[in-house]
C-alpha positions as CSV (number, residue, x, y, z in Angstrom):
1,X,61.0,4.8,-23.6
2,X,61.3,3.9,-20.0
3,X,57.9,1.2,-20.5
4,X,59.7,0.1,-23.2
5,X,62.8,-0.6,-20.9
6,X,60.5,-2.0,-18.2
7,X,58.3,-4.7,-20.8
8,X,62.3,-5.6,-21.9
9,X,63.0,-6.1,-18.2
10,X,60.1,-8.1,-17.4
11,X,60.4,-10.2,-20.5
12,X,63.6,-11.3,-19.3
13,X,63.3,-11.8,-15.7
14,X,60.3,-14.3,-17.0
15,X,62.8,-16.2,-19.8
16,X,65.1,-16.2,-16.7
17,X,62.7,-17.6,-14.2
18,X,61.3,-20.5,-16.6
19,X,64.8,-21.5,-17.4
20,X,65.7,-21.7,-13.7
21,X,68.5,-18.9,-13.7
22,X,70.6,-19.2,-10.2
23,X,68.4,-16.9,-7.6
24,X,71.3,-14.3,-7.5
25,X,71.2,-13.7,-11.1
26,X,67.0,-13.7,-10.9
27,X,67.8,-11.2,-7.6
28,X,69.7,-8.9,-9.5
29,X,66.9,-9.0,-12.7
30,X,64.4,-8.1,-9.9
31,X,66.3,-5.3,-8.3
32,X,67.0,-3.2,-11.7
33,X,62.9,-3.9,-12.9
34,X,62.4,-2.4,-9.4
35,X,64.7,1.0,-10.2
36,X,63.1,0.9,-13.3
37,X,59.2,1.2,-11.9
38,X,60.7,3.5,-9.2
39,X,62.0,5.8,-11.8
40,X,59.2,5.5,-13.8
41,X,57.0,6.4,-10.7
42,X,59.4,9.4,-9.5
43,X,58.9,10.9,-13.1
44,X,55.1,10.9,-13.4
45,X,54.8,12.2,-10.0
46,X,57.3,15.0,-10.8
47,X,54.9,15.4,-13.5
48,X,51.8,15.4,-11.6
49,X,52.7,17.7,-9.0
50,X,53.9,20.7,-11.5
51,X,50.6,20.4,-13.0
52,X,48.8,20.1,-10.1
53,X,50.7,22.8,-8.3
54,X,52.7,24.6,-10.6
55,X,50.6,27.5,-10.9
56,X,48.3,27.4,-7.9
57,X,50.9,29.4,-5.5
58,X,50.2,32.9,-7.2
59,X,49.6,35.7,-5.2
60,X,47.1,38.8,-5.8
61,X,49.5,40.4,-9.0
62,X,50.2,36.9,-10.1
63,X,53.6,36.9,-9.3
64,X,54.8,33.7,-7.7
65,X,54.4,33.9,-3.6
66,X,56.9,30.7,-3.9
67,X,58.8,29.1,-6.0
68,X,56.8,26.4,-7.3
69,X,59.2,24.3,-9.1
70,X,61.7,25.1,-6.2
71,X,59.4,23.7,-3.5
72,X,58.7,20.5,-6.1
73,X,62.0,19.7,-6.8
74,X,62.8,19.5,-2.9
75,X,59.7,16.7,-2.6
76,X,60.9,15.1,-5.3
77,X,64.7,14.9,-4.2
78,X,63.2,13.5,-0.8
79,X,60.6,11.0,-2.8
80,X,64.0,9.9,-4.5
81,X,65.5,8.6,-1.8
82,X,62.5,6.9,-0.7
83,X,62.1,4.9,-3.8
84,X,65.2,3.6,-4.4
């Protein structure tokens, strides 16, 4: 869904930019593709790191020495503020 969003976005900024659109307007375009990627980017990386790390923090009886998911959603809160 979100590509989808993003291919719509792009589509139009390029209709905008070969029908010379005012720069604000093409400004604006650019600004929510960019939120777009960025949220795109923050949601493959949440993704990547539970895999990654979700289970590796397991101590000798397998319980959880940490909270995985706990420790991940703190990264990703701070990657979040980063890529806005």
């Amino acid at each position: 869904m979100r590509l989808r969003r993003i291919r719509g976005q792009a589509e139009a900024l390029e209709r905008a930019v070969e029908s010379g659109t005012d720069c604000g307007l093409l400004l604006q375009q650019i600004a929510a593709l960019r939120g777009a990627t960025n949220g795109l980017m923050a949601e493959v990386l949440d993704g990547h790191l539970r895999e990654t790390f979700g289970s590796s923090k397991r101590g000798t009886t397998g319980t959880a020495v940490v909270d995985p998911d706990a420790e991940i959603e703190t990264l990703m809160k701070l990657l979040r503020t980063y890529l806005k």
